[in-house]
N, C-alpha and C positions, 0 to 999 in steps of 0.2 A: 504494500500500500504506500502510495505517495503521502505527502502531510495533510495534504484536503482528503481523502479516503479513510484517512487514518480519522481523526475531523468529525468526519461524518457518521464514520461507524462507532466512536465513541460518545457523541451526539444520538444517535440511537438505542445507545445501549441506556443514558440516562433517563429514557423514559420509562425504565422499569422501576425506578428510583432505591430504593431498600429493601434488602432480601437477608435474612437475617438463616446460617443454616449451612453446613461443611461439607455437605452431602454434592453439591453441585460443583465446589473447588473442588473436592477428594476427587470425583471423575475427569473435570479436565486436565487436573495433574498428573493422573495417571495415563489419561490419553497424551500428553507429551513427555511421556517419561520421567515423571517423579524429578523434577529439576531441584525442590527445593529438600531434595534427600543430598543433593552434591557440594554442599558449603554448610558449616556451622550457622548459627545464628542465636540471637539476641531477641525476645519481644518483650514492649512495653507497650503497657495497657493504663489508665488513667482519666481520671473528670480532666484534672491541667495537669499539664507538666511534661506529659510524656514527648511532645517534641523536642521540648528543652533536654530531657532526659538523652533521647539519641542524639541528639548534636553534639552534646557532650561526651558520649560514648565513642561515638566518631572520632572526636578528634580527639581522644585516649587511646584510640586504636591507631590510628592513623600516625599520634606520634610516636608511635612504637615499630612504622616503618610497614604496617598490614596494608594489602588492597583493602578497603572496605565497603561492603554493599547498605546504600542507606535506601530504607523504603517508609515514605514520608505521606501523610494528605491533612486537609487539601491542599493543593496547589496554590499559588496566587496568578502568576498570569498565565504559564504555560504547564502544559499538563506534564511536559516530559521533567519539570522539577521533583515533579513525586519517588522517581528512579535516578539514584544516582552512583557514580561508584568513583572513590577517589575525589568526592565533591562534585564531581564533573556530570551536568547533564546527560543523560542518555542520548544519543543525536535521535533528532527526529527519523531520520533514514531508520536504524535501526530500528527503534518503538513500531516503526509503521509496515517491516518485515515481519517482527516480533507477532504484531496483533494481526497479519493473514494467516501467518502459520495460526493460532489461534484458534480461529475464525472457521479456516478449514475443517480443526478439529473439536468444534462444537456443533459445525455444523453435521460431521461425520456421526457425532454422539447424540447429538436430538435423532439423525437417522436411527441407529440402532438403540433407538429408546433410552439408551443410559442417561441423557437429559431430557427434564421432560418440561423445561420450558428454555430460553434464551439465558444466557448468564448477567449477567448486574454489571455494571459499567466497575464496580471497586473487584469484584471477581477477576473480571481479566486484564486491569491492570496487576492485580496483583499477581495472577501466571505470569503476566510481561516481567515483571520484576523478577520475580525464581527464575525465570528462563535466562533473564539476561545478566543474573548473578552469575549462573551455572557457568554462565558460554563466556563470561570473562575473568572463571576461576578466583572468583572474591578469597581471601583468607576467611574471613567472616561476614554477616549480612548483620544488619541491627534493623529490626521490623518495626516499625509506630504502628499499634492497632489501630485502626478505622474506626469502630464503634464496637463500646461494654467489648467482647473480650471471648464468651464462651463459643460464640455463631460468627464472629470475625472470619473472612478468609483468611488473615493471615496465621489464625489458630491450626492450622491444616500443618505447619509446622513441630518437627520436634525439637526446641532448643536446647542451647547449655546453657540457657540462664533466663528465667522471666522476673519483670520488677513491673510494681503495678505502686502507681505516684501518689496521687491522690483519688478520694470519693467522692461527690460533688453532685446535686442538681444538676442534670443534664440530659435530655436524649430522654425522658424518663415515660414517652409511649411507646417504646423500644424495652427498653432495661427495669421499669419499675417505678412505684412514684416513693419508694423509701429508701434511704442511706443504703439498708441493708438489703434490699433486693439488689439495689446499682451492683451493693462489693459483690453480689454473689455471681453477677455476670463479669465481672472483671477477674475474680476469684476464673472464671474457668479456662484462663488462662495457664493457670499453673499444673503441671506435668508431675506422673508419680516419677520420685526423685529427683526433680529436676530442682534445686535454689530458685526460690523467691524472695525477693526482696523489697521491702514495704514500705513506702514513704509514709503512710497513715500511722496518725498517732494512739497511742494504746488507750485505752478508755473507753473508747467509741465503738458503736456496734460496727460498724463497717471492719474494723479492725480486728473485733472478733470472728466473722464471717470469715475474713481473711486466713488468717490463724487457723482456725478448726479445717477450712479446709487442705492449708497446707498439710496439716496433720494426719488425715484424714488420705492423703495421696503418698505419705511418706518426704514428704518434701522439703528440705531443707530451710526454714523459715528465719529469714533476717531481717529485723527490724530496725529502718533505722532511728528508732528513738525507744527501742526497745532494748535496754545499756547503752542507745549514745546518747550523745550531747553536743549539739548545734550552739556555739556563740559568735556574736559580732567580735571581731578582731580590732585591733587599734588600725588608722587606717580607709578609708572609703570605699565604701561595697566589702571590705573583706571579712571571712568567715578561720572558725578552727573547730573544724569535728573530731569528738574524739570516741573511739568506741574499743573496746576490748584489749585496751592498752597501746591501743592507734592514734595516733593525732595526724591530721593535714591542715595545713595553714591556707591558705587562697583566697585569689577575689575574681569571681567567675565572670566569664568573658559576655556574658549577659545581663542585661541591666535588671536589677529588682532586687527587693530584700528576699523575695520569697526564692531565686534560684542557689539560694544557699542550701534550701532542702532537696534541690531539685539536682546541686552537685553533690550532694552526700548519697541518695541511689544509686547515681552513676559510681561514683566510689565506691559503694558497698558490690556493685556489680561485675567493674573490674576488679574488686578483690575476688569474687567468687572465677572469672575467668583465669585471672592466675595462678588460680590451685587448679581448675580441673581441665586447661587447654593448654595455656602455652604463658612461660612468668611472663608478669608487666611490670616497671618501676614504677616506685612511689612518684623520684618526678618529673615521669613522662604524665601520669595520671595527671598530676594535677597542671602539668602545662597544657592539655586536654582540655582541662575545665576550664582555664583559663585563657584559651585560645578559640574557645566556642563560636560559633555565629548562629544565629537563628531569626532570618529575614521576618517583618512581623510578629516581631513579640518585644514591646519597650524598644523599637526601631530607631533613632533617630536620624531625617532624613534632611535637617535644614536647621543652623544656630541662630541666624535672625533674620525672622524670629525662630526660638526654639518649634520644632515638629516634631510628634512621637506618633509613631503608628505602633497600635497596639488591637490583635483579634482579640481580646476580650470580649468572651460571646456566653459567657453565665456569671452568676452574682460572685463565685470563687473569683474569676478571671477578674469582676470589676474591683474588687474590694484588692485586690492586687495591683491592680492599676492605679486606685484611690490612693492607696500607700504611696508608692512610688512617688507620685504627684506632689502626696505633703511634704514628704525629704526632701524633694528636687526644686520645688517650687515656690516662692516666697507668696506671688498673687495668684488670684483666680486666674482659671485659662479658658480658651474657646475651643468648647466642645463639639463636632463633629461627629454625630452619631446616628446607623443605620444598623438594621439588624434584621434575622428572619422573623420569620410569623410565630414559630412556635417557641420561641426565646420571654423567659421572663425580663420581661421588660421594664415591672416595676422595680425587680429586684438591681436591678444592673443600673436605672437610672436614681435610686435611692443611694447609692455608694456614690457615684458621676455627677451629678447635676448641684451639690453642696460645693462642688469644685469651682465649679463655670462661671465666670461674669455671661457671657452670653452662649448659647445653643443653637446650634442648626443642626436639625433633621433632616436626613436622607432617605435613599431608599435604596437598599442595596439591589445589585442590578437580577434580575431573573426573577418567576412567579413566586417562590418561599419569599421576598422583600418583602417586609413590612413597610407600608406607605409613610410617609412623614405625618399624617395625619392620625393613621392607625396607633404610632410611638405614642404621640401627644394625648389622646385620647385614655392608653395605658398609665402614662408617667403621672408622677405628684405633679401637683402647679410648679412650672417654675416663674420665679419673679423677677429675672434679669431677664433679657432682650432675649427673643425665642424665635426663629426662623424654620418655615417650613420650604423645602425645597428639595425635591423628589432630585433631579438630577445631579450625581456626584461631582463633576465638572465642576458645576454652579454653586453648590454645597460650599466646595472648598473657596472658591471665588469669593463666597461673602466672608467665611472665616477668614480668611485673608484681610480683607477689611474692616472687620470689629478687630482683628489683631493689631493693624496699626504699626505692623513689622516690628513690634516689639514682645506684644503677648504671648504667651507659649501656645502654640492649638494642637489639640489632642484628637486623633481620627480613630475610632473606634465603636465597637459594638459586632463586628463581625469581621474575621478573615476574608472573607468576600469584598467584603467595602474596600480592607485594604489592598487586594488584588486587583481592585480595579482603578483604585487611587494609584496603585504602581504601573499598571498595562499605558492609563493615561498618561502618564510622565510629568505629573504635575510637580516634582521636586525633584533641582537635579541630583541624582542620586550616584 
């Protein structure tokens, strides 16, 4: 397939939207030969964090001199970001060989009935991604689940190591509407024997879920605030974790207070790959954590005025955001916010909108956007300057304006919005 075939038939695939179930990846993995049995791998499951979680795993691996396979969603502007190996995009060429072979072989497999409907647009990226680990012999692969954990395509894996970040409101007509239904689809991530490693704090039902069923698989369960201990460091942004007579000092290459928890998984992870694949040093690890990048998450893309793009797309992610904002920022800023339909919106604008001298509403692009009307309608009153304005172009355009080139504007509410804030190139970047 060319890049418009490839386009097209992935454009098609998303009108089946959400398919929750392993049954349909088990068969076209096995119609292309079991690709993700040929490279180790890593998955990480989580409400937030888990992309932070692999970026930083990447480049832990990666300073230790591994090919590494990163398999990422969603995308922001181009789909082949989601596949990547050595940090380096998949070429389109590639991706678009990848998904006829594919294509062929599902379509061979609806013939002899072993599929018995079309596969899900995150389905066959995800075969694209094993395939094209396989065929470029990764030392390792580091997987971000797609969604909860137990029905993810990418669970179709057997790993050396799963780490699941946090619990969190989210996705929750999929996964459950309670903490502890969420962990127990995220929970079915973890493999008999395989180490888990838990960002969730102990106390909490989700963390018991977690736990029993670690227990319950034989599976090695690491906690990390279960004997350790997370503090600020003298110093900005930095952190010292210490656990089972371990200390690492760092200031992770990702902006926020909270990825202090988010490089202490990662560290509890590559400690468990250094026992059971191949050693790792302590400080390659932590020039790993602190070499990170992760596009869309505390981004900053422009000093004046200050610009943060941030997918903060549930009340976790905004109450993370809101932190970040009180550290870094002396005044109110302008707030820039769109989001889907099914996103609490009270919750994300009750944490955001205390922040704002003024707000404009979006609408993130495709039928899930919630209207700038629809938000307004949701959110508490705001009482500073409130702009409705569906087109993100124009969005940004007026923020720009109540900034005054000097106030900080914060683009957020969804990874989508800032996907399309970056396709637009409205900041040189």
């Amino acid at each position: 397939m060319n890049r418009a075939q490839s386009q097209a038939y992935l454009g098609h695939l998303q009108r089946f939207g959400i398919r929750l179930g392993l049954d349909a990846i088990r068969e076209i993995l096995a119609g292309l030969g079991n690709p993700q049995g040929r490279f180790p791998s890593v998955l990480v499951a989580g409400t937030n964090g888990k992309g932070s979680v692999c970026a930083m795993l990447d480049a832990i691996l990666a300073a230790h001199g591994f090919r590494v396979g990163l398999y990422t969603s969603p995308h922001l502007v181009r789909v082949e970001e989601r596949i990547q190996v050595g940090r380096q995009l998949i070429p389109a060429r590639s991706l678009g060989r990848l998904l006829g072979r594919i294509k062929e072989t599902n379509e061979a497999l609806l013939a002899a009935g072993r599929l018995t409907a079309e596969p899900t647009f995150f389905e066959v990226l995800t075969a694209a991604a094993f395939l094209y680990f396989a065929e470029r012999r990764v030392d390792i692969a580091v997987l971000e689940v797609g969604l909860g954990g137990r029905f993810d395509a990418t669970n179709a894996v057997r790993p050396l190591a799963t780490a699941i970040t946090s619990i969190g409101h989210d996705h929750q007509q999929y996964l459950g509407r309670t903490l502890s239904l969420i962990a127990a689809e995220k929970a079915g991530i973890i493999k008999p024997g395989v180490p888990v490693v838990c960002g969730v704090r102990p106390g909490s039902a989700a963390h018991a879920v977690i736990r029993r069923r670690a227990e319950e698989l034989d599976a090695p369960f690491i906690g990390v605030f279960d004997g350790g201990r997370l503090e600020a460091a003298p110093g900005r942004g930095r952190f010292v974790f210490r656990r089972a007579g371990r200390s690492y000092r760092f200031a992770p290459g990702l902006a926020g207070g909270h990825q202090g928890e988010n490089a202490a998984v990662a560290i509890l992870v590559a400690e468990e790959l250094g026992r059971s694949w191949r050693p790792l040093q302590k400080s390659r690890v932590i020039a790993g954590v602190e070499r990170a990048h992760w596009e869309g998450r505390l981004e900053s893309v422009s000093v004046r005025p200050p610009v943060i793009l941030d997918g903060a797309h549930n009340e976790e992610g905004a109450a993370a955001l809101a932190a970040h904002l009180r550290r870094t920022f002396k005044e109110r800023v302008v707030l820039v916010l769109g989001v889907l339909r099914d996103k609490d919106v009270r919750a994300l604008t009750r944490h955001l909108f205390p922040l704002a001298a003024a707000v404009v509403l979006t609408r993130v692009p495709g039928e899930r956007g919630a209207t700038p009307e629809e938000i307004a309608a949701l959110a508490p009153a705001f009482r500073g300057r409130l702009w409705l304005e569906p087109d993100p172009r124009r969005a940004v355009r007026l923020a720009r304006r109540e900034s005054g080139g000097r106030i900080p504007m914060i683009i957020t509410g969804s990874l989508f919005l800032v996907g399309e804030v970056k396709r637009l190139r409205l900041f040189p970047v």
